[in-house]
C-alpha positions in Angstrom: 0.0 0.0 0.0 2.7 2.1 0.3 2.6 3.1 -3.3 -0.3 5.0 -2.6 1.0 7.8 -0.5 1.3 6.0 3.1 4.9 6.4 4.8 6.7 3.5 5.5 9.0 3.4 8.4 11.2 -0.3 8.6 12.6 1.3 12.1 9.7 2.4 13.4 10.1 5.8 15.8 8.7 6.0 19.6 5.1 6.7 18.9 4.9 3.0 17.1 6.5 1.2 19.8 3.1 0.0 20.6 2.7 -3.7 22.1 0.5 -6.4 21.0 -2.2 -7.1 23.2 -1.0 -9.7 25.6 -4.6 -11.9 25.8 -4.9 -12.6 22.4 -1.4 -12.6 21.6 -1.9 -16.0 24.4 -4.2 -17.4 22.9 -2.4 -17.7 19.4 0.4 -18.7 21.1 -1.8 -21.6 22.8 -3.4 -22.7 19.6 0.0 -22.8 17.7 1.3 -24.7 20.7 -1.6 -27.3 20.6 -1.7 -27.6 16.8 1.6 -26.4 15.4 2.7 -23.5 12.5 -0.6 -21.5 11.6 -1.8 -20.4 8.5 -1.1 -16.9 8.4 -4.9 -16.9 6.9 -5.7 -18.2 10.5 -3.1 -15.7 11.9 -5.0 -12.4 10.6 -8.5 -14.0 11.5 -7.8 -14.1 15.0 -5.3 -10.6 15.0 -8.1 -8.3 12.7 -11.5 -10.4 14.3 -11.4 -12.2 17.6 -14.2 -11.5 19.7 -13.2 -8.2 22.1 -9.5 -8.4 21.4 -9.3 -8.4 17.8 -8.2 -5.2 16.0 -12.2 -4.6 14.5 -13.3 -6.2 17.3 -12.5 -4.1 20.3 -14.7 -0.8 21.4 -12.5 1.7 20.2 -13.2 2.6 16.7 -10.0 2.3 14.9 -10.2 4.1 11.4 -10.3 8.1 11.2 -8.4 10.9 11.4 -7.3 9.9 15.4 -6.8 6.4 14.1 -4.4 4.5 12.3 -5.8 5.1 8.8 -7.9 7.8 6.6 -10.7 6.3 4.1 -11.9 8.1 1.3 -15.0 8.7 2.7 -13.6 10.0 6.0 -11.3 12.2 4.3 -14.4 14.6 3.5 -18.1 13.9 2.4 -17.6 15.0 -1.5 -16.7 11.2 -1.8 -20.4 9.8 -0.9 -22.1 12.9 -2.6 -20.5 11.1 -5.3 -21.2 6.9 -4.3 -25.0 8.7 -4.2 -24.7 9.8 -7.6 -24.1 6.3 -8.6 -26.9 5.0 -6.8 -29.5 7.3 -7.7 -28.7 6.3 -11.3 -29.0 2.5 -10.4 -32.1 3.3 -8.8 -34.0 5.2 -11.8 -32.4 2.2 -13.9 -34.7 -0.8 -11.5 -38.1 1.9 -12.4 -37.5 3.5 -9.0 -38.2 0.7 -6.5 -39.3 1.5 -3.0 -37.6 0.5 -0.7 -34.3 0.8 -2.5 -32.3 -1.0 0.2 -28.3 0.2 0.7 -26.3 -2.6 2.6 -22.7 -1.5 3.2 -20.5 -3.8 4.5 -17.9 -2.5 6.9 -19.4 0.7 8.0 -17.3 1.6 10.6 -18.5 5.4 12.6 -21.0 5.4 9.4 -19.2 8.3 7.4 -20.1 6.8 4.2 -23.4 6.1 5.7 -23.8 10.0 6.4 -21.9 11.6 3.2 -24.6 9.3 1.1 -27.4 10.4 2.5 -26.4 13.7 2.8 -25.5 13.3 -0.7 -29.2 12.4 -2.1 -30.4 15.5 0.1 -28.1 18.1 -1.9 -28.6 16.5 -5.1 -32.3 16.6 -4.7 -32.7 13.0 -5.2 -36.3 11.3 -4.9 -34.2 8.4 -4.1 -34.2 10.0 -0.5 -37.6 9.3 0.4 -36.9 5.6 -0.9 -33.6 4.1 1.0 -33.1 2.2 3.4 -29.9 2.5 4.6 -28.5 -1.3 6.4 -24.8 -1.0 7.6 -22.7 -4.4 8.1 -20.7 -4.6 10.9 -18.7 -7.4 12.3 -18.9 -5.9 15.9 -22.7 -4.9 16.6 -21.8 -2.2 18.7 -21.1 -0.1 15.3 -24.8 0.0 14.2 -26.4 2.2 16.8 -23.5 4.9 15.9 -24.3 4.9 12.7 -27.7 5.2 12.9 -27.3 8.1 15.1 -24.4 9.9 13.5 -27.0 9.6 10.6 -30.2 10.6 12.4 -28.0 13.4 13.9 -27.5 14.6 10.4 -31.1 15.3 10.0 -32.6 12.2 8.6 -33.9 9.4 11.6 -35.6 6.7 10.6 -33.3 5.9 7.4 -30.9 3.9 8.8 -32.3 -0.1 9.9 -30.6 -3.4 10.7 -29.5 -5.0 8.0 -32.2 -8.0 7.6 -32.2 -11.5 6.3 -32.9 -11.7 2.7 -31.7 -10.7 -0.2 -32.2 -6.7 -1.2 -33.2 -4.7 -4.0 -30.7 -1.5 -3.8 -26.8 -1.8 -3.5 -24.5 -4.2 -1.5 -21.4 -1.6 -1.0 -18.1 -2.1 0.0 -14.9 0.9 0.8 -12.0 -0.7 1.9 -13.1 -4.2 3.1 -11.8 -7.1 0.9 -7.9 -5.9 1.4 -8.7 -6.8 5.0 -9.7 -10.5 4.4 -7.6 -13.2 5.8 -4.8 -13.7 3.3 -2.4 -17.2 2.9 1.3 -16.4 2.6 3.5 -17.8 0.2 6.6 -18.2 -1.2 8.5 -19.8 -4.3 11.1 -22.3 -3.9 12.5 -24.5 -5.4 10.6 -24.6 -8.2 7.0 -25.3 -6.4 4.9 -23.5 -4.3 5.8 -23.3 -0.2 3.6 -21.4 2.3 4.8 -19.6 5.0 2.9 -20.3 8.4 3.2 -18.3 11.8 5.1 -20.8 14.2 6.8 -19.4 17.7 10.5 -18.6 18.7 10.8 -17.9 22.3 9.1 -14.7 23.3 8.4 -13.8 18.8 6.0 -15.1 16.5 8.3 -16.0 13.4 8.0 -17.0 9.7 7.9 -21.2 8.8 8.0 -22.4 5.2 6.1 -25.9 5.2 4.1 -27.5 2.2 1.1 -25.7 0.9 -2.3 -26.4 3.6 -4.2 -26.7 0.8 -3.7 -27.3 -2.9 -6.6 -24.6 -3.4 -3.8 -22.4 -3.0 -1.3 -23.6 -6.5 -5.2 -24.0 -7.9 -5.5 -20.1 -7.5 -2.5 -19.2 -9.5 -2.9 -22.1 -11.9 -6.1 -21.1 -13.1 -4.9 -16.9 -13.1 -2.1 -18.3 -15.6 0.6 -16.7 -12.9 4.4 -17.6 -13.5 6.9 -16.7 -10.2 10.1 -16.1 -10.0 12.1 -18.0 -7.5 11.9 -16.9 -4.5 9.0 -14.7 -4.8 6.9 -13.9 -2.0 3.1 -12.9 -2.0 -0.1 -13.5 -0.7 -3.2 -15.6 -2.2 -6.9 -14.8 -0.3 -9.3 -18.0 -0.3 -11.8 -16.0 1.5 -12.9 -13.8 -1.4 -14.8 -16.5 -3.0 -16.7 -16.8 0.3 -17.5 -13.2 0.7 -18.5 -12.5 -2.7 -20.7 -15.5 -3.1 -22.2 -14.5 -0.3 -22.8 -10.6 -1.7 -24.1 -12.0 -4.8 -26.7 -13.7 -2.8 -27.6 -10.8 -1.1 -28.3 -9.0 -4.4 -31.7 -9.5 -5.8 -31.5 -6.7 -8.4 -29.2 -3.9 -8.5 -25.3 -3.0 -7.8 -22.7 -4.8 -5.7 -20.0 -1.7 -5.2 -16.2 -2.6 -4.5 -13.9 0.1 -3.6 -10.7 -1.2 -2.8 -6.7 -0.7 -3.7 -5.7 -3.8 -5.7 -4.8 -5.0 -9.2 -5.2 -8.1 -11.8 -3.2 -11.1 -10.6 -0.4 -10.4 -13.6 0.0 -7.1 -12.1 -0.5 -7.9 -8.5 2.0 -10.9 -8.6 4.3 -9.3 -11.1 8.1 -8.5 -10.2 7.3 -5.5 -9.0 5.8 -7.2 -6.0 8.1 -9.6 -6.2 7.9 -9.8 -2.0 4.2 -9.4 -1.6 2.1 -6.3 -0.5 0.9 -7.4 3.3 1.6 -4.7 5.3 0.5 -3.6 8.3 -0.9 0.1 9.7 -1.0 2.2 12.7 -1.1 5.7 13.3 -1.2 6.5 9.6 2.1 4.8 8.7 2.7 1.3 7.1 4.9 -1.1 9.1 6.3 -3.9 7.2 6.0 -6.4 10.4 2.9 -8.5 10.6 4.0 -9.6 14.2 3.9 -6.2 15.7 1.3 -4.9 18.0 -0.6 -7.6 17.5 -4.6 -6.9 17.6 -3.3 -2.8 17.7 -2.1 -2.5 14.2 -4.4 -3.1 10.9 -3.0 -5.7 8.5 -4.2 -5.3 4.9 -3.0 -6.6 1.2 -3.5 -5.8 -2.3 -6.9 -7.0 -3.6 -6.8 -10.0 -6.8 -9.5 -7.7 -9.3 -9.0 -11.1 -11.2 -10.1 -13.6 -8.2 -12.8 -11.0 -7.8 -14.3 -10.6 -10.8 -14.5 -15.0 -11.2 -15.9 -15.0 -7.9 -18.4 -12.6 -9.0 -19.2 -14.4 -12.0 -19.8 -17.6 -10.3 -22.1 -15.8 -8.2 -24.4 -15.2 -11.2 -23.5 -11.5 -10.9 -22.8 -9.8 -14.0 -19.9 -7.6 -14.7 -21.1 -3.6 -14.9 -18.0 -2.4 -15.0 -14.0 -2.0 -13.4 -12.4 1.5 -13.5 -9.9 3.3 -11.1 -11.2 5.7 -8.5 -10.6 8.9 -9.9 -12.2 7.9 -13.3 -15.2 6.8 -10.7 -15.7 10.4 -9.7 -14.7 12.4 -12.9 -17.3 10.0 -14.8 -20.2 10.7 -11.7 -19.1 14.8 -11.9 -17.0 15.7 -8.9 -15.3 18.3 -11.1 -18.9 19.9 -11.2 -19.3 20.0 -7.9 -16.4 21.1 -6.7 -17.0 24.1 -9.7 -20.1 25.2 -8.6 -19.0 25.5 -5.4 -16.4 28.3 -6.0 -19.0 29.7 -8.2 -21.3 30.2 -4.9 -20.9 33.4 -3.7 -21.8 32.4 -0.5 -18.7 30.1 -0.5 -15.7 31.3 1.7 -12.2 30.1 1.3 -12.9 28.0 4.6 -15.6 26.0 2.8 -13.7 26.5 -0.6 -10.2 25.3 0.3 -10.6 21.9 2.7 -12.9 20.6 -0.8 -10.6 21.2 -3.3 -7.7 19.4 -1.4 -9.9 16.7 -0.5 -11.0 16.6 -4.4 -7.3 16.3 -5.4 -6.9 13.8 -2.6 -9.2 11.4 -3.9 -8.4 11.9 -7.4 -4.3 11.7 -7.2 -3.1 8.3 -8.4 -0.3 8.4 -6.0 -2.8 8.6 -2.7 -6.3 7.1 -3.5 -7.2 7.8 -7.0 -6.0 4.9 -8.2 -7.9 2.7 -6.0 -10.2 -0.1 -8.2 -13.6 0.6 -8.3 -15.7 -2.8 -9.5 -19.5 -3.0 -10.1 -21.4 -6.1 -10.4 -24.6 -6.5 -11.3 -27.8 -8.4 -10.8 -30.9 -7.8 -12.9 -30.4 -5.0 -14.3 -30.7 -4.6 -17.9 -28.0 -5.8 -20.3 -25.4 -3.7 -21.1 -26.4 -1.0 -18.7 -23.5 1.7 -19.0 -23.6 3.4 -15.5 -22.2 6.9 -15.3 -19.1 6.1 -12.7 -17.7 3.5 -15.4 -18.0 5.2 -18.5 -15.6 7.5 -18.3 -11.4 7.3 -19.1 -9.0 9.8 -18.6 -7.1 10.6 -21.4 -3.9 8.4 -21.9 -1.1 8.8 -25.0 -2.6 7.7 -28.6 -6.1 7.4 -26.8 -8.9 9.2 -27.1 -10.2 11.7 -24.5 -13.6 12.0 -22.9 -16.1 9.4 -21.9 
């Protein structure tokens, strides 16, 4: 992730001498002492999701500005204004179903949640009176701070628990794959080895043992993906899972994927030739997976190819796959962020904070180029949605949409 603006320090300074937490860094240890080497897959499970010692599982509410990483949609509401854009489209494409149900997975303090409605409300949208807004949280505790950071805004009663069933709306998604468990592996020898977590004294350490499933080799088989020896990288069994299990929550309308990631030639290419796991505290990327364990985020680079099969398998269509900024040129940020210096209302206070944001979320270097992916179910063939139909200009292409 580091390519896309975060600062990585290998000797990390004072304020990132944080310890692990020292509960569930015992209970890993127990489990690998019962059982031997763990799966790194199992590794991040417990580190990111163990009940109330996990790193999304404890009370404090870990991304934000006072965190240990800054989301788009955190970074200032123009994003979601935006995401709304999209979804009023989607909507008017379905003949403007009511209830038009929004499901986002990994809502977090519900900043999305509030930039999207908010959103509809500037933009006028009669999709307003219609959503339903369901946010999808692994810890329950995050739902009734969403729905009031939400209701707070202006709008009660829009925000529900997400219900059983599959939905007619949007299944969304900012940042959530890249934190799926992820298998480690490494090429020697001339075959696949996988590296498991196994314990040295006081340290978790690396250990290189056979594959734990052949599901693994499969992956890259089937992606066509050649290493080079000694190549490192990680392989994610648990997309299939989670998008199989979006595409069934998707009766008709969008499945919406924001996430940093690239096709599997790219993503296992020799430029990341030792992987992309990385992990992330107080807005800097640490390249130790064993430190501050269950206190530092650990994310890697999303397989757009695994995706997009698993999405296909799911009977989901594919509406479309573009890069962030492309997203929000297509869907009109640069409108937006026009008519506001055309306000004469606007002061340089309002004027200012939205044009860095803008340039934030449209620089390739910090979160512009960040894969957007749409899937669809039911909706009408060959459906060209505004946020995919636009591409920047490139050398001996063509500009516009």
């Amino acid at each position: 992730m580091t390519e896309f603006g975060a600062e990585l320090r290998r000797d990390p300074p004072a304020d990132l001498d944080v310890p692990g937490d020292p509960a569930l860094i015992a209970r890993i240890r127990a489990e690998i002492e019962a059982h031997g080497p763990m799966t790194f897959a199992r590794f991040m499970e417990l580190a990111l999701y163990e009940p109330e010692l996990g790193y999304y599982r404890t009370p404090s509410l870990r991304p934000g500005r006072t965190g240990d990483f800054l989301t788009a949609p955190e970074s200032h509401p123009i994003f979601g204004r935006m995401v709304s854009r999209q979804l009023d489209e989607v909507w008017r494409v379905l003949d403007r179903p009511d209830p038009f149900v929004v499901r986002e997975h990994g809502a977090g303090g519900g900043a999305l949640a509030e930039a999207i409605v908010g959103g509809l409300a500037a933009e006028r949208s009669a999709l307003l009176d219609a959503v339903r807004y369901q946010p999808v949280e692994i810890d329950d505790r995050r739902f009734a701070a969403v729905a009031e950071r939400v209701a707070g805004s202006g709008f009660p009663g829009i925000v529900e628990a997400p219900r059983r069933g599959a939905v007619v709306g949007a299944v969304v998604a900012n940042e959530v794959l890249d934190a799926l468990p992820v298998h480690r592996f490494i090429w020697r020898g001339g075959r696949l080895r996988e590296v498991y977590v196994a314990i040295d004294g006081d340290r978790f350490v690396d250990h290189v043992d056979e594959p734990s499933t052949p599901d693994l080799a499969a992956r890259l088989t089937s992606e066509g993906v050649e290493l080079a020896e000694g190549q490192r990288g990680e392989i994610s069994l648990a997309l299939d899972g989670w998008i199989a299990n979006a595409g069934a929550e998707l009766d008709r309308g969008l499945v919406l994927l924001v996430d940093y990631g690239h096709p599997a030639a790219e993503l296992y290419g020799a430029r990341r030739a030792n992987g992309t796991l990385m992990g992330y505290l107080r807005h800097r990327a640490r390249d130790d997976p064993y430190a501050s364990v269950g206190r530092q985020d650990l994310t890697a680079h999303v397989d757009i190819t695994a995706v997009t099969r698993a999405a296909i398998r799911a009977g989901l269509s594919v509406v479309g796959s573009t890069k962030q900024a492309e997203f929000l040129v297509g869907l009109g940020i640069g409108d937006v962020l026009a008519e506001v210096q055309r306000d004469p209302g606007t002061t340089m206070d309002d004027y200012l904070p939205l044009r860095s944001a803008v340039m934030r979320l449209l620089d390739p270097g910090i979160t512009g180029g960040f894969r957007v992916l749409g899937f669809g179910g039911g909706l009408p063939t060959g459906v060209q949605l505004r946020g995919f139909s636009y591409r920047l200009e490139r050398p001996g292409a063509r500009p516009g949409p």
